[in-house]
N, C-alpha and C positions, 0 to 999 in steps of 0.2 A: 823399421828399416831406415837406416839415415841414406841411404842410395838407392837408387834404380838397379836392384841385383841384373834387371834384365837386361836393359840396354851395359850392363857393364859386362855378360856373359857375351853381346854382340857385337862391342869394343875390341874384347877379347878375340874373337872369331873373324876380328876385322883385320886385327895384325898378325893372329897366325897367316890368313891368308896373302898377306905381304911378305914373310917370312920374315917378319923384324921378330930380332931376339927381344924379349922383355923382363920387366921385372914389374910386381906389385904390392903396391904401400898404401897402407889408411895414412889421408890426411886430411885437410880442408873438412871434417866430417865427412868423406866420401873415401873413393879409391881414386888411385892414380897408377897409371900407366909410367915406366923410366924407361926411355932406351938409349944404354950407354951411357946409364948415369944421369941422366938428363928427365927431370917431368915434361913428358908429350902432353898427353892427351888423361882425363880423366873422367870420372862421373861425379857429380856433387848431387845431391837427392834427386831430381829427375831429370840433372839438365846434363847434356856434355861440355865438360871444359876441354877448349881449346886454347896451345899454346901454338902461334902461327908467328909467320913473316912478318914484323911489321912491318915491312916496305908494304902489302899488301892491307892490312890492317883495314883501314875504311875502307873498301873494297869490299872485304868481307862482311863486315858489318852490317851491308846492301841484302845478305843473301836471307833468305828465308828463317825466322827463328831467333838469330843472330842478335845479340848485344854485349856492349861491354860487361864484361867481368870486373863487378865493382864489390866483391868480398869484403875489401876492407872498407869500404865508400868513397876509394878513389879506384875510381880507372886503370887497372893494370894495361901498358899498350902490350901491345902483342896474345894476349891472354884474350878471351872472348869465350863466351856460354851462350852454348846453341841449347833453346830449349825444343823439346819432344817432337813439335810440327817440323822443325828442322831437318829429323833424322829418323823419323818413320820408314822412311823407304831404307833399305839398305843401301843402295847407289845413293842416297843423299849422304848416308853416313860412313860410306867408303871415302865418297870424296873429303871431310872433316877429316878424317884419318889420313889420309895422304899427305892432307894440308900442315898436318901436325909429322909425319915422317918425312916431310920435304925441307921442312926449317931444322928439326931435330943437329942434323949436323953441325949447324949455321949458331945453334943454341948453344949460352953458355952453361956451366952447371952451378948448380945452386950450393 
């Protein structure tokens, strides 16, 4: 399993429940979530990726779980992986979901 089938089944059940439209694509080894073209939010083996605000960026960083998204070994700003303890709860990982359909707009496409 190169991802977390399960938290990527609760991704999934996280944005139906927003009623965001989506779309899904293997990348990064993992899956990723597009809405409107755009990478949100994804899963990379157990962690979730998140694509956020950077105006909020370290802020986030502060919260439970939370570190830079260092894929390549630099620092993506705005990008951040919430590992497992993060998103246990579902209210923890509604709110990462949010966080990723609240910039989504704001985002450019790749």
């Amino acid at each position: 399993m190169a991802y977390d089938e399960l938290l990527a089944d609760r991704v999934r059940q996280q944005l139906k429940d927003k009623n965001a439209s989506f779309e899904e694509r293997k990348m990064f080894g993992g899956l990723c979530f597009l809405v409107d073209d755009k990478m949100c939010v994804g899963v990379v083996k157990n962690d979730l990726m998140t694509r956020v605000d950077p105006d909020i960026y370290e802020q986030l960083l502060e919260e439970k779980g939370a570190r830079k998204m260092d894929f390549t070994h630099r620092p993506m700003k705005g990008f951040i992986f919430v590992e497992p303890e993060g998103v246990d709860l579902d209210d923890d990982l509604g709110k990462w979901v949010q966080y990723c359909l609240d910039f989504n707009p704001k985002a450019k496409s790749s």
